[in-house]
C-alpha positions in Angstrom: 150.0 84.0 163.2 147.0 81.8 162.9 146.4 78.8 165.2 144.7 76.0 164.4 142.9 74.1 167.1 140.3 71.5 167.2 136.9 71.3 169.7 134.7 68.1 170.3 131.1 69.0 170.3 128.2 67.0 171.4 124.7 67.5 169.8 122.0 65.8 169.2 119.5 65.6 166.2 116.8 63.8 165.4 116.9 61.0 162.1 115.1 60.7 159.2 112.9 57.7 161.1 112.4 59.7 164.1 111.4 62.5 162.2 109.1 60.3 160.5 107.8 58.4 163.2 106.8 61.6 165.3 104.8 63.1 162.0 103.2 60.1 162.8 101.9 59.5 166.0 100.1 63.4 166.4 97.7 62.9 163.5 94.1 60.4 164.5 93.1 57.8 163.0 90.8 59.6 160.7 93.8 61.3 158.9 96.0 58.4 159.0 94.4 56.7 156.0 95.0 59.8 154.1 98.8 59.9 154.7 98.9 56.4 154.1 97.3 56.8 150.2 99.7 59.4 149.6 102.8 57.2 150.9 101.4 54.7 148.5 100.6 57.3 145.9 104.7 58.6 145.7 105.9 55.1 146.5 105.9 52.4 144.4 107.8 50.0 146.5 105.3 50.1 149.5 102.2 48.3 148.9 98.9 47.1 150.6 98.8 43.4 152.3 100.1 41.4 154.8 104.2 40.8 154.7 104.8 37.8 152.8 107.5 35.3 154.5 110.8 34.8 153.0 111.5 31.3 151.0 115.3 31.2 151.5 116.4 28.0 152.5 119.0 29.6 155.1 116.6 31.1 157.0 115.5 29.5 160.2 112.2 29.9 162.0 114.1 31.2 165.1 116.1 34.2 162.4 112.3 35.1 161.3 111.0 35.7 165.2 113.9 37.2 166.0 114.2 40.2 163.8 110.5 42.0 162.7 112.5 44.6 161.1 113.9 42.2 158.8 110.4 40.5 157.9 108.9 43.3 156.6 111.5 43.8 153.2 112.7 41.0 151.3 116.0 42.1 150.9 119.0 42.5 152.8 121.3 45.3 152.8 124.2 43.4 153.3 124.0 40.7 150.3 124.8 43.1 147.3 127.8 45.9 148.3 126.0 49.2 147.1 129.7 50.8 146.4 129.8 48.3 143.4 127.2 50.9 141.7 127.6 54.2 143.3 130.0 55.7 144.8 130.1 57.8 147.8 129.2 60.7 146.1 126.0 59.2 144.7 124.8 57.6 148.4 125.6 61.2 149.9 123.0 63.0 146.8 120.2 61.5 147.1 117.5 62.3 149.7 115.1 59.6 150.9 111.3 59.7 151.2 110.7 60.7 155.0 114.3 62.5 155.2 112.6 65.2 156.9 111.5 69.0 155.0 113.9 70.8 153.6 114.5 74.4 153.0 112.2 74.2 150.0 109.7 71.8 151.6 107.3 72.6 153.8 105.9 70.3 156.9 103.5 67.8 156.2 99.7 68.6 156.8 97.2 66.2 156.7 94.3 66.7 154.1 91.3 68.7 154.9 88.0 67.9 153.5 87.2 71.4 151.3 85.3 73.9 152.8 83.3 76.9 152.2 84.4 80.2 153.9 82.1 82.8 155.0 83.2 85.8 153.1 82.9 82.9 149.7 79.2 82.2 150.8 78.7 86.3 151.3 80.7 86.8 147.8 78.6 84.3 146.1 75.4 86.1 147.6 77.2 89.7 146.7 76.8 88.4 142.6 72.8 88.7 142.6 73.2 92.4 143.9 72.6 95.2 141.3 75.7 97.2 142.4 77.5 99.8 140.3 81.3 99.7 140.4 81.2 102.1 143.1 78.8 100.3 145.6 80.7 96.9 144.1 83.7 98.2 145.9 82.5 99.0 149.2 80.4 96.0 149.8 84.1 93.9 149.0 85.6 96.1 151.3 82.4 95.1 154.0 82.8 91.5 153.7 86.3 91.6 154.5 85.3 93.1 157.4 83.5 90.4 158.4 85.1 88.3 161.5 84.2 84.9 162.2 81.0 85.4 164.5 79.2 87.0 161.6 79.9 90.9 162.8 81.1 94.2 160.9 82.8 95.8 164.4 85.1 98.0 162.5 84.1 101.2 162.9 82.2 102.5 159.4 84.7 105.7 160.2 87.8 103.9 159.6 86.4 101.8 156.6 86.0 104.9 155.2 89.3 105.9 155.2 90.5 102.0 154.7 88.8 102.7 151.3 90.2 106.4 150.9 94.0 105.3 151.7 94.1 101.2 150.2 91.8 102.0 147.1 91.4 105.7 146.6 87.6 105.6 146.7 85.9 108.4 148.4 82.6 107.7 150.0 80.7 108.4 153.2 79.5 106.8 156.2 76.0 107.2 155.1 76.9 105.4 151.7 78.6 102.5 152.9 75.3 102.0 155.6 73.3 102.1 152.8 75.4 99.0 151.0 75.8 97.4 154.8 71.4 97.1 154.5 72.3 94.9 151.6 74.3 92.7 153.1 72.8 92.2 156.0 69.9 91.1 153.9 71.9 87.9 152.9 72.0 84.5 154.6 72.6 83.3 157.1 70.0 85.6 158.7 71.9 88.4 160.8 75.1 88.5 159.0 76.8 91.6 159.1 75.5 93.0 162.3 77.3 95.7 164.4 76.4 94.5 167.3 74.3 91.5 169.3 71.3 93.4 169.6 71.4 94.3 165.5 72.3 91.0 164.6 69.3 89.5 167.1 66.7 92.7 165.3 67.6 91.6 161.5 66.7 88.0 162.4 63.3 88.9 164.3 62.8 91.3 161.2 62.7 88.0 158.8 60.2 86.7 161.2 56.2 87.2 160.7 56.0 90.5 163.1 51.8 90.1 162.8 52.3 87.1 165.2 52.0 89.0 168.8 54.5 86.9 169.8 57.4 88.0 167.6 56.0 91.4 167.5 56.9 91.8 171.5 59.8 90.2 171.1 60.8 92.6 168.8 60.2 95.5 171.2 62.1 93.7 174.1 65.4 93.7 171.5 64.5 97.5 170.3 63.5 98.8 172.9 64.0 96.9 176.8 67.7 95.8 175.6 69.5 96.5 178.4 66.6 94.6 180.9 66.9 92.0 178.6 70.3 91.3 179.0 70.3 91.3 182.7 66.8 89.5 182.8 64.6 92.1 184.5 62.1 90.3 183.2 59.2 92.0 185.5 60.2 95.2 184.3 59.8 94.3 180.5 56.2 92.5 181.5 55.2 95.8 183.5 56.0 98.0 180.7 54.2 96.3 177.8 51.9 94.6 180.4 51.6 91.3 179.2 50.7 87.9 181.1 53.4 85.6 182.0 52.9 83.4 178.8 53.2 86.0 176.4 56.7 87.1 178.0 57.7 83.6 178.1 56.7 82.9 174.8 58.4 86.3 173.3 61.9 85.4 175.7 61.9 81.6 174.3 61.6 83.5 170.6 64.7 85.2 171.3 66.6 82.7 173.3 66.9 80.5 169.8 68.2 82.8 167.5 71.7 82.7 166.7 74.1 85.0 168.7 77.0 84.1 166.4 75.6 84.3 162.6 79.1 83.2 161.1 79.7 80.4 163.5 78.8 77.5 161.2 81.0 78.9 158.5 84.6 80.6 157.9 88.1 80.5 157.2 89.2 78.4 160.1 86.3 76.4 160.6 86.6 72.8 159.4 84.7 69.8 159.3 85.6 66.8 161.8 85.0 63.7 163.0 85.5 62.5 166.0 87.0 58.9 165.1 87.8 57.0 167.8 91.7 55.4 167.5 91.1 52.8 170.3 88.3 50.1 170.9 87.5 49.8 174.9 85.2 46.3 175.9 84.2 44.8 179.1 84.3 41.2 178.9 83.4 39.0 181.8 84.4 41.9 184.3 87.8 42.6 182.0 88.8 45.3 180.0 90.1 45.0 176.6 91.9 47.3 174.1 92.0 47.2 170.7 93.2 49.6 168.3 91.1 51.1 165.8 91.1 49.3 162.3 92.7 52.3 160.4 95.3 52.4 163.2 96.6 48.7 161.9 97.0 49.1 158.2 98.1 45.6 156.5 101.5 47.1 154.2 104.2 45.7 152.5 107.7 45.7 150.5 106.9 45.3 147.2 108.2 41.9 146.2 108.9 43.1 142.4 110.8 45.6 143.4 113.0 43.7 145.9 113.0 41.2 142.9 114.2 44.0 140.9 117.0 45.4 142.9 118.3 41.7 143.4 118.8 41.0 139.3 120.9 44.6 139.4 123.7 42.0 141.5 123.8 39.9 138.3 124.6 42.9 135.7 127.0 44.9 134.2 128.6 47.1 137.4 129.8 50.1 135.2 126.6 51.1 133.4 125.7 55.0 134.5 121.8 54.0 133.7 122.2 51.0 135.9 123.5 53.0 138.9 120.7 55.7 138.4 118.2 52.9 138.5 119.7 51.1 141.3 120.2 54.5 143.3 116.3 55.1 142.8 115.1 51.6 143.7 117.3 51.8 146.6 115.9 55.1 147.6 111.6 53.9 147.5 113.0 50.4 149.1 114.3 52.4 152.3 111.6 54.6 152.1 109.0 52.1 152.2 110.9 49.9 155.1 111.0 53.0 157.3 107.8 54.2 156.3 106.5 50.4 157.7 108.7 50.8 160.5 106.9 53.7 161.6 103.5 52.7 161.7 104.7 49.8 163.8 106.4 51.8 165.9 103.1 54.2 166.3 100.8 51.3 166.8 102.5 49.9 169.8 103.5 53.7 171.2 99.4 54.3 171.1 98.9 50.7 172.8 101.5 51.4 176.0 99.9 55.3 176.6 96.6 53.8 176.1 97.2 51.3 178.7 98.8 53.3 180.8 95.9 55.4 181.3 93.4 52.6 181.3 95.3 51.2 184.1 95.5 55.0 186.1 92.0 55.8 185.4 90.3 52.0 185.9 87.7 52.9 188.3 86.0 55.2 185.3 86.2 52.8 182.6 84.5 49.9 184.7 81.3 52.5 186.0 81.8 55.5 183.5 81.5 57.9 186.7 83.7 60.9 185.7 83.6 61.3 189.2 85.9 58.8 189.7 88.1 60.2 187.6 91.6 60.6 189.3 93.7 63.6 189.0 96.1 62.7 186.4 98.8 65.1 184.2 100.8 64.2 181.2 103.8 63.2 183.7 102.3 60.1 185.1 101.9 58.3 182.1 105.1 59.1 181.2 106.9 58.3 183.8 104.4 54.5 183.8 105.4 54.0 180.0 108.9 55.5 180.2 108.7 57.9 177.5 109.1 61.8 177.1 106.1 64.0 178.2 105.9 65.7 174.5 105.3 61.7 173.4 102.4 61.4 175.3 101.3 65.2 174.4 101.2 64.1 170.7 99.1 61.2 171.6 96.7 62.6 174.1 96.0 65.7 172.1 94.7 64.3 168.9 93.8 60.8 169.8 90.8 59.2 171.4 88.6 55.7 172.8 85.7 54.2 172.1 84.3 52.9 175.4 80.6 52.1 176.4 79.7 55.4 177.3 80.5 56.9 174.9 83.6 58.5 172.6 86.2 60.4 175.0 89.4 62.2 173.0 92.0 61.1 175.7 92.7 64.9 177.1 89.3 64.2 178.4 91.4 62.1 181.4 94.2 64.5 182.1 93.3 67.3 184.4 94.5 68.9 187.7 94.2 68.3 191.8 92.2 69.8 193.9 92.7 69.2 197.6 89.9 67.5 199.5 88.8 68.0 203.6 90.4 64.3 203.2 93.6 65.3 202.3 93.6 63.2 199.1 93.7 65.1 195.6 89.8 65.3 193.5 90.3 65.7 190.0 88.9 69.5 188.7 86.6 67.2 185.9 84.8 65.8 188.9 84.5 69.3 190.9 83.2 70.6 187.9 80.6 67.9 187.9 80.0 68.4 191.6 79.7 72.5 190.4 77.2 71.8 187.6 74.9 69.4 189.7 74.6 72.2 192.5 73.6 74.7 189.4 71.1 72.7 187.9 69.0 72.1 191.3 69.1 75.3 192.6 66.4 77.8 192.7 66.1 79.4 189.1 64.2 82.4 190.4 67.4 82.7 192.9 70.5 81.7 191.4 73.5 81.2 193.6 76.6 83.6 193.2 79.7 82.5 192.9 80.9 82.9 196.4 77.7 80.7 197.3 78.7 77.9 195.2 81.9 78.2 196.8 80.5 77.6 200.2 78.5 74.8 198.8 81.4 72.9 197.7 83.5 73.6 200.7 80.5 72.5 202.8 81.1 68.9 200.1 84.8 68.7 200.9 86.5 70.9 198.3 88.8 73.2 199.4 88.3 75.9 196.2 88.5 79.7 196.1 86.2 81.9 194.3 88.1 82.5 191.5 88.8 79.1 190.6 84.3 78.5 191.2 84.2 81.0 188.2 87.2 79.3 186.0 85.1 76.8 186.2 81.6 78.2 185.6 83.0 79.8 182.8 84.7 76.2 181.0 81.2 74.6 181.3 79.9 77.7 179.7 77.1 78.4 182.3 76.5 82.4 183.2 76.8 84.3 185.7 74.0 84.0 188.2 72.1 87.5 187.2 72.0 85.5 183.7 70.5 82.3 184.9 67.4 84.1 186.6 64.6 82.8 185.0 60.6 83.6 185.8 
């Protein structure tokens, strides 16, 4: 016998608003404007320009100051009774703008300025080759080979039998070389390399080898690899036995080609700009915050249609049209007050985490010392603003300030502790500074190892290991010391 029985459950899920609202605050400034054309694009009801203050006679200056909700849309839920046009089974069908994606829906992305990819600019160049159907094939099959530094590091082995098994085409290693000459023949200049020293010979190549210069560089690459890369200089100058200028000359030759052919192109790589969301000034010995213009749109209700839905109160009740109008003009109304409510409610989130960490890190924004910079993780601002830590994620990851040093995206302040002889905590950005000022004065024909530069800094005060001295080395993209040896 079946038995019924009932259980209270508790859960929590987010609203339309909310989900709204949080689409909101990760993108910048830059991308803001974007979203906001395409809100006014889909809604007519939401329009550009300041709010425009109510006339009614019954409402008091006090109402007005007292609910900004209620300011930004001219009409109130509560004066015409919805159920008089639709019934429940109408308010539960449709679906708002900002309800959130549904199954068919995707999440919103902001727009990207187009881009070119790599294997498009190498396709493009592939059209002015006089290939046969054959050779057309494998060179296709080449550029897809292509990663995003430029290279081909697929063995020509297996393309061989990627062609044999995907497209039935029998070739040979020797034949798909031959095509890979073409290739590599296209810009930008070492594209389709196997490996750094191929990629660094095809650009020397395009050089003019009668200049002695590029000549011996040329041989170092070929020939003196190996030295190269671990900059036995003296050995290379012994063997081709050449003065110190000519080396120097032939090193700096190599030193500015480009290790990473495809880096300025490809699939992933996209155009950006770092636009700052926040304004930072010193006046008379204060700071002042500002938002960024774009962050502070002027938007609206649209008057006619809160004009329209009003003259719906004065028709016929029992009209299906009617209810189909009023149901849409109900719909882009909401829309356009949450939509409003949003931005309002971003604005003044950025403001509180942006003055939170103003006030945390104030010693930096006065002198613009990043050695003053105090260690400082996503759970102090949070717990200073009294928000969640994935609210202050969204708006340190993808935000940033304007200040008069310069532009900083706000991640730039959070970073970890690193114990001191003092017992007080140094911030890693500022031992990394320490790190990179000991690098750049010490002796270039004797770089310091790691474990050197860790005794340095404990001898400053910082209490690091080894390990963490190369973490380091390695974020500020400096070498080891064999690689910093220089003549």
């Amino acid at each position: 016998m079946q038995k019924l029985s009932f259980q209270q459950q508790l859960s929590q899920k987010l609203s339309p608003q909310q989900i709204q609202f949080i689409k909101l605050l990760q993108i910048p400034a830059a991308e803001l404007e974007s979203r906001i054309e395409e809100e006014l694009e889909i809604n007519p009801a939401l329009e550009e320009g300041k709010e425009e203050q109510t006339d009614d006679k019954e409402t008091s200056d006090d109402e007005q100051s007292d609910s900004d909700s209620d300011s930004e849309d001219d009409y109130n839920d509560d004066e015409l009774n919805l159920e008089d046009y639709i019934g429940d089974e109408d308010i539960a069908g449709y679906k708002m703008q900002g309800d959130g994606p549904s199954q068919d829906e995707d999440e919103f992305e902001s727009p990207l300025a187009g881009t070119t990819s790599l294997s498009e600019i190498l396709m493009n160049q592939l059209g002015f080759l006089r290939l046969n159907e054959h050779q057309q094939k494998i060179a296709e099959q080449l550029i897809g080979s292509v990663d995003e530094d430029g290279y081909i590091r697929r063995n020509l082995d297996l393309i061989v039998d990627d062609l044999a098994f995907s497209q039935n085409i029998e070739t040979t290693t020797e034949e798909i070389e031959e095509v890979l000459y073409r290739i590599q023949e296209f810009d930008p200049a070492g594209i389709g390399a196997r490996d750094l020293q191929e990629c660094l010979l095809i650009q020397l190549e395009r050089k003019d080898m009668d200049e002695p210069d590029v000549l011996l560089a040329h041989h170092i690459i070929k020939d003196c690899f190996e030295e190269f890369t671990k900059k036995h200089y003296d050995k290379i100058q012994k063997k081709y036995d050449v003065d110190d200028a000519s080396i120097k000359s032939a090193i700096n030759i190599i030193t500015k080609l480009n290790p990473k052919p495809g880096g300025n192109s490809g699939d992933d790589i996209k155009t950006q700009y770092l636009l700052p969301d926040f304004i930072l000034q010193s006046n008379n010995g204060e700071l002042e915050l500002s938002l960024n213009s774009k962050n502070a749109p002027d938007l609206r209700v649209s008057r006619n249609y809160t004009e329209m839905f009003q003259t719906y109160d004065k028709s016929a009740k029992n009209d299906k049209k009617l209810k189909e109008a009023v149901t849409f003009v109900k719909q882009k109304l909401d829309a356009a007050k949450w939509f409003i409510e949003a931005i309002k409610q971003r604005q003044q989130t950025l403001l509180r985490t942006m003055h939170a960490i103003l006030e945390f890190q104030k010693e930096f924004f006065f002198e613009g010392d990043e050695t003053h910079l105090k260690p400082m993780i996503l759970k102090d601002i949070a717990d200073m603003v009294g928000m969640d830590i994935s609210t202050i994620s969204r708006v340190a990851n993808s935000k940033a300030v304007q200040t008069e040093f310069g532009i900083y995206p706000l991640k730039y302040f959070f970073s970890e502790g690193i114990a001191t002889d003092s017992g007080e905590d140094a911030s890693s950005r500022e031992v990394k500074h320490i790190l990179k000022e000991i690098i750049d004065g010490e002796e270039k024909k004797k770089p310091l190892s790691d474990e050197k530069l860790e005794k340095e800094l404990n001898k400053r005060g910082y209490n690091i290991a080894r390990r963490t001295v190369a973490k380091y080395r390695e974020q500020l993209n400096i070498p080891v010391a064999r690689l910093r040896k220089e003549l």
